[in-house]
N, C-alpha and C positions, 0 to 999 in steps of 0.2 A: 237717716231715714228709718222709718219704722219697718219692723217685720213683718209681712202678710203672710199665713197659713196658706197651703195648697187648697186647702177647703174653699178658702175665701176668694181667693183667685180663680176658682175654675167656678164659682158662682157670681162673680165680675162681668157686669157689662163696660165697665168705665176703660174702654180701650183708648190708645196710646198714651196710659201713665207709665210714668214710672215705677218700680216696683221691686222690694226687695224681699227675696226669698233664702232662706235656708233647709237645705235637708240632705239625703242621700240616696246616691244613684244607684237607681233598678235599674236602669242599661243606657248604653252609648253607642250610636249604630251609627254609620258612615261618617265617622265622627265630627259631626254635627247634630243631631239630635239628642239631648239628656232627657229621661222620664225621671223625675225627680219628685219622691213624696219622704212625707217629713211625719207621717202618722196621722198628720188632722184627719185622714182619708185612705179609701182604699184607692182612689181612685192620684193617679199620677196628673202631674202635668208636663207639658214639653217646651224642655228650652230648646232654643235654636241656636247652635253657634257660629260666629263669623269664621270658621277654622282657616281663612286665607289672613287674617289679620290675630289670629290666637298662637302663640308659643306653643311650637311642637311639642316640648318638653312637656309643658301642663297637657297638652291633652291626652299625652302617655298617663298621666295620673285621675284621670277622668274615668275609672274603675268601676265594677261595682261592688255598693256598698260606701265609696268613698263620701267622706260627711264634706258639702259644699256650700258655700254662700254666693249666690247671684242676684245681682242687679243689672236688669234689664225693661226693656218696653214692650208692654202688652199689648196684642196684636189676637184679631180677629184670625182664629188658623185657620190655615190653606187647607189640613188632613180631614181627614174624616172622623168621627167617634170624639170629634172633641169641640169647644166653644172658642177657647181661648190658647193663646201660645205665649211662651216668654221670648223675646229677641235678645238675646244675652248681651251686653254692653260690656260687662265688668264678671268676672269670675273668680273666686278663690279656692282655695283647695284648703279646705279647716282638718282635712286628718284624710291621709290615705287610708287607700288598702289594698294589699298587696292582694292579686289575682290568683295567683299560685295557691294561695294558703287558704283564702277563706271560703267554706266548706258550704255553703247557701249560694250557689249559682242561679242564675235564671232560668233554669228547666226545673221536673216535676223528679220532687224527694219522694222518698218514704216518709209515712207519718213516724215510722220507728225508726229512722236516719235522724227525725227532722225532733223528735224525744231526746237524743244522745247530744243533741246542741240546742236545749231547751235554752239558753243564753243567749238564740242567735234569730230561733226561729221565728219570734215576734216579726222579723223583717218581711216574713213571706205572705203574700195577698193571706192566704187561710189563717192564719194566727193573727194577723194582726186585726182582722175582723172580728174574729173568736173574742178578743179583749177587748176590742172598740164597744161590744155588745156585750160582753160579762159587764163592764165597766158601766154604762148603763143600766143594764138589768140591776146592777148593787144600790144605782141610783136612783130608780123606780121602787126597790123596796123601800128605803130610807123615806123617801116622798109620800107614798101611800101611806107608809104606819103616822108620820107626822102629821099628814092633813086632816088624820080619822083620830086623834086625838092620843095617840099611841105615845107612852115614854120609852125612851130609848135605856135599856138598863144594860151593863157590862157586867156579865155574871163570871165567875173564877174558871180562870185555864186549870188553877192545880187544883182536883177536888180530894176529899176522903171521902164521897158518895161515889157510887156507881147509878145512876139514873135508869140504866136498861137492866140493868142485874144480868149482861152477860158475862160480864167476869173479862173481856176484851182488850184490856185496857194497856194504855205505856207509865210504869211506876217511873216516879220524882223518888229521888235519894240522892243526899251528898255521901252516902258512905263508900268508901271505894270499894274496887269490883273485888271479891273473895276473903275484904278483912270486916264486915257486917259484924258487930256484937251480937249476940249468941243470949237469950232469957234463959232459966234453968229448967224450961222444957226444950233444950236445945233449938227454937226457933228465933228469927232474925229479931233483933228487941229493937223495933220502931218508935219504944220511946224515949231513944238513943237519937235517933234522926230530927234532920235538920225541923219538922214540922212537929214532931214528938206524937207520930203516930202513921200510919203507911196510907201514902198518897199518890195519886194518878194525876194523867192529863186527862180532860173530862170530856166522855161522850159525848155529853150534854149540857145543855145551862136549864133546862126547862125547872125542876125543882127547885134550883136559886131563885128562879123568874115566879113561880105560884107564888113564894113569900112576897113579893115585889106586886103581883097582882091584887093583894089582899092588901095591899093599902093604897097605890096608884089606881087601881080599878084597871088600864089596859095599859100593858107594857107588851116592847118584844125586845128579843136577843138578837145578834147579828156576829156572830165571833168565829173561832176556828174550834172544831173539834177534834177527836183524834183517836182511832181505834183499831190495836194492836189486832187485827186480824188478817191472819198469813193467806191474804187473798190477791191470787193475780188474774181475776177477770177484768172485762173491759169496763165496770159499775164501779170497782171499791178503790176507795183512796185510802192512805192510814191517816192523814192530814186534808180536813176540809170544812166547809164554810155550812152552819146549820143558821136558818132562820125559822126563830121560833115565839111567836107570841102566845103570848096567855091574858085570858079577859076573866074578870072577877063577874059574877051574875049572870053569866052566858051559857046557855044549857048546849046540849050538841045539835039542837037545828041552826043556832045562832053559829055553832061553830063550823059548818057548814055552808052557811050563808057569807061567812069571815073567808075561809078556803076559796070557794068559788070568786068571791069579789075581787080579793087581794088578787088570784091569778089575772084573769082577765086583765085588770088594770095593768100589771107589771107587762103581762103582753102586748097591749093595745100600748104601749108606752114607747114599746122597741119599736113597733112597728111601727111606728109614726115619725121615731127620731135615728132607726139604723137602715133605712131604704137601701140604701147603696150596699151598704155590706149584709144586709140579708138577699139581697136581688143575688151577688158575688155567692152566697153559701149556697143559695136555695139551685141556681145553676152546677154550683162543685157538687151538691148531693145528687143532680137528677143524672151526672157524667156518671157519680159512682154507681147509680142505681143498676144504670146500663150495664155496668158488668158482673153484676148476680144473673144468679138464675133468675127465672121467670115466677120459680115459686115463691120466692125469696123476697120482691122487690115490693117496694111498697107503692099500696095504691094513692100515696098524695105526696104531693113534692111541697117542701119546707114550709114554703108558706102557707099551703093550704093547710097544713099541718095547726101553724098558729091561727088561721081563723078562724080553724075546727075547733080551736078551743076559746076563744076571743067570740063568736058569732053563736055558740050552741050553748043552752041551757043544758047545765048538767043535771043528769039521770041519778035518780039517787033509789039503790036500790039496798034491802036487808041483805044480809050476809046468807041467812037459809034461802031467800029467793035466787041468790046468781048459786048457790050450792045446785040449787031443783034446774037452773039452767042448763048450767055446766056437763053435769049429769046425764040431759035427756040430747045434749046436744050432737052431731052429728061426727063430731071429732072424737068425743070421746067413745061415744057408741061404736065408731071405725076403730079405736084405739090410736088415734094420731098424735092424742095430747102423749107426751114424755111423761109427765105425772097424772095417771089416768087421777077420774075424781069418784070415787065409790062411795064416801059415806061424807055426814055431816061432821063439821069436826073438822075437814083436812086443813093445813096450811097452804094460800092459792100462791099459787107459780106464774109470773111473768105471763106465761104462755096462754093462762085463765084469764088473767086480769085484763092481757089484749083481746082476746075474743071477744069480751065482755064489750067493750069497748068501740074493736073496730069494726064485727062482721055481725053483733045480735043488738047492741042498743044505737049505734053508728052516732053515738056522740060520749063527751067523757061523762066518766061515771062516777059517784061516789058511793062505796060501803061501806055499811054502819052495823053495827050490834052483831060483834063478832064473837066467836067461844070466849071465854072467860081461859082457858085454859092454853092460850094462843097469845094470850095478849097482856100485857105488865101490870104491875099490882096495885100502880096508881089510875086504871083506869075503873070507873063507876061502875059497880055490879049491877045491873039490872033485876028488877022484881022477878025475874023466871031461875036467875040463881047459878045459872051457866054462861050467860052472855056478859059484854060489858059495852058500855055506851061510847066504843070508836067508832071511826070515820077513817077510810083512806082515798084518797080522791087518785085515779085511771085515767092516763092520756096513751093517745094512740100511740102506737110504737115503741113505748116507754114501759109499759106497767104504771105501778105507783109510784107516784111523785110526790104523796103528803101523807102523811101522816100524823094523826090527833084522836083528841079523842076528851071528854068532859072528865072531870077528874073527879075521883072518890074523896065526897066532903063529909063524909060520917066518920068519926073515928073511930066507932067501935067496928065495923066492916075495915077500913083500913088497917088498924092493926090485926086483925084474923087473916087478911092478906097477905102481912107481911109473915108473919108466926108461919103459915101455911107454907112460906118460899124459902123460911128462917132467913130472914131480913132482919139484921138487928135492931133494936127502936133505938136501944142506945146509939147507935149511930145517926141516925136520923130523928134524933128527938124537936131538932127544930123545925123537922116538916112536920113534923106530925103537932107543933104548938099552933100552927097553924089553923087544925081545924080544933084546939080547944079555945082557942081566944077568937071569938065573931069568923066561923066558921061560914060558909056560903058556895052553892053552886058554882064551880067557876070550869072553863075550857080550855083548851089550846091546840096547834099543832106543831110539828115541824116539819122542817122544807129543807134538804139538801140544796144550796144551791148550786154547786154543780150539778147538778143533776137536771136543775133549772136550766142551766146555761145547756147543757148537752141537749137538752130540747131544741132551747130557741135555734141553736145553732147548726143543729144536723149533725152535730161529731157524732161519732161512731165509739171511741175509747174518750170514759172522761179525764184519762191521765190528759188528752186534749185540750181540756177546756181550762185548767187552772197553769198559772205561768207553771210552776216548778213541782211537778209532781212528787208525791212521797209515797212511796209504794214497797213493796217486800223486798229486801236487799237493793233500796235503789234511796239513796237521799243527796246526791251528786247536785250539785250548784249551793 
């Protein structure tokens, strides 16, 4: 007999078939009743057992957790909260699990319990949501860049560039640790090493992807990046997932109008196809909200959260105009911001970027034409000499979430750029062939997508949101 999903059985009206199921048990109660789900779902179904005709023995092994195969006959249920029931006929026990030992019980973990057995915790309603909807979300990007004419390009994990030029980075070397050859300025001689020159795991893929744009016309990237910074707040991963396209001929209103469409769409996407497990999140966040404070708590619960941004035209405001806002605002004037904002010029804080956002424009926001002196040295200097032609797009409760900006296609301004940061050209001479061979306007952004997921989904910490977090003294699994 074939397998049916839990999914597909508690969407069944075709009562009294027969019916074979596999998965494992979230609980056994008077033992007779299994809730058994298999991941198609958050959502369980319930066997019913004959326990006067079932072997004591086996239902000692009816655990949770324990992985089972059942065939039985679907029945219209007697319970509440549900459509359908299994009548178990036939039961197997495909792997124990001992009750004693496995550390995932059916009551309420900590989220830092439920970290320390990230191997385990996929099983619990919250996590396995959290991935039923990453997992989607991965597949709503992939969908959108495909149907809008988008190639799909695999840019290098190991680079010799640094993209941000923050210097962040985790170095590639076969040499072992304290025997490094030595050049005769006493420094490590990388052209000893396995690449014959000193190399990282790469921030970024965006500079591979401009060369890739200048002859595809619209590509984007979708891979893992990775950034040695000794951070343990609840935002920074050292291991994680950037999506980044770049379009050749696309000024920064186009890449703006690219930011806002793609969101929307990857939203409208979840919401249509993860009902049940965003209903599940958007419920576990309004429990959590309940116990902040009052000043704390936010005024829209998950889902409104997504339509706020799915439903509302975004605001797209100059980088001096939210500066004059900030400024004359009421927060700052009280001094409540943490980083008050006094002149033009500052770098904005979380705390900006949500005001902006949720209590002075009450829908998300994009800003553009930021300092020059704030912002990286491939993005386009603007005619006034100080600004340059980014974009970061503002969701409520988030801050930013994107980040782009049109890139500098002049080579003589790009190299004063780089000279100006001492960016070597010899290293980067192939981006910079770029704009001497059919040089042209082109744009992009990027998108953390965890940081995407920690949206759609309400977590709180994005070590949350991705199966096996890599984080400062933590690479466990």
């Amino acid at each position: 007999m074939n397998r049916s999903s839990v999914k597909e059985l508690l969407q069944s009206d075709k009562f009294l078939q027969e019916v074979h199921v596999k998965g494992w048990v979230r609980t056994f109660r008077s033992n007779r009743f299994i809730a058994l789900n298999d991941g198609s779902t958050i959502n369980n179904i319930q066997c019913v057992v004959d326990f006067e005709n079932t072997n004591e023995a086996l239902l000692k092994r009816i655990t949770t957790s324990a992985a089972v195969s059942i065939t039985g006959t679907l029945v219209e249920s007697q319970g509440k909260g549900q459509k359908v029931e299994i009548n178990v006929t036939n039961l197997e026990i495909l792997g124990d699990s001992n009750p004693d030992e496995y550390p995932i019980q059916p009551k309420k973990h900590s989220l830092e319990f439920l970290r320390e057995n990230a191997h385990l915790r996929v099983r619990t309603n919250t996590f396995s949501a959290v991935m039923r909807v990453r997992s989607k979300l991965s597949f709503a990007v992939h969908k959108y860049f495909q149907e809008n004419g988008f190639n799909y390009v695999n840019t290098p994990i190991i680079t010799g560039s640094d993209a941000e030029g923050a210097g962040e980075m985790f170095k590639v070397t076969n040499f072992e640790a304290n025997k490094a050859p030595l050049n005769e300025e006493g420094q490590i001689d990388y052209k000893q090493d396995f690449f014959g020159k000193e190399t990282n795991l790469t921030v970024s893929g965006q500079l591979e992807a401009e060369t890739y744009a200048m002859a595809l016309g619209k590509v984007y990237t979708f891979g893992p990046t990775f950034r040695a910074e000794n951070s343990n707040t609840t935002r920074h991963l050292a291991e994680f997932w950037m999506i980044e396209p770049e379009v050749a001929f696309m000024d920064l209103d186009g890449n703006m109008d690219l930011s806002e469409d793609f969101i929307k769409s990857v939203l409208g996407y979840v919401l249509e196809h993860c009902k049940d497990d965003l209903a599940f999140l958007d419920q576990r966040l309004t429990q959590e909200e309940k116990s902040k404070p009052q000043a704390q708590r936010s005024d829209m619960s998950l889902l409104e959260k997504l339509k706020f941004v799915v439903d509302n035209n975004f605001k797209r405001v100059s980088y001096t105009e939210a500066i004059d806002i900030l400024r004359n605002s009421k927060p700052n004037k009280k001094k409540k911001f943490q980083f008050p904002i006094n002149e033009w010029g500052a770098d904005l804080q979380s705390e900006h970027e949500r005001f902006l956002v949720e209590k002075h424009f009450k829908c998300p926001v994009i800003l553009f034409d930021y300092p020059a002196d704030i912002k990286a040295f491939y993005m386009r200097l603007n005619e006034d000499g100080k600004t340059v032609r980014a974009m970061d797009v503002l969701f409520p409760g988030i801050g930013e979430i994107v980040g782009g900006a049109q890139r500098e296609e002049r080579l003589d301004v790009l190299k004063e750029k780089m000279n100006a940061l001492n960016i070597d050209e010899k290293e980067l001479w192939w981006y910079l062939d770029t704009r001497k061979f059919g040089t042209a306007v082109h744009s992009g952004f990027g998108l953390g997508f965890e940081r995407l997921v920690l949206f759609t989904t309400g977590m709180s910490n994005i070590r949350d949101v991705i199966p096996f977090p890599r984080t400062p003294q933590n690479a466990e699994f």
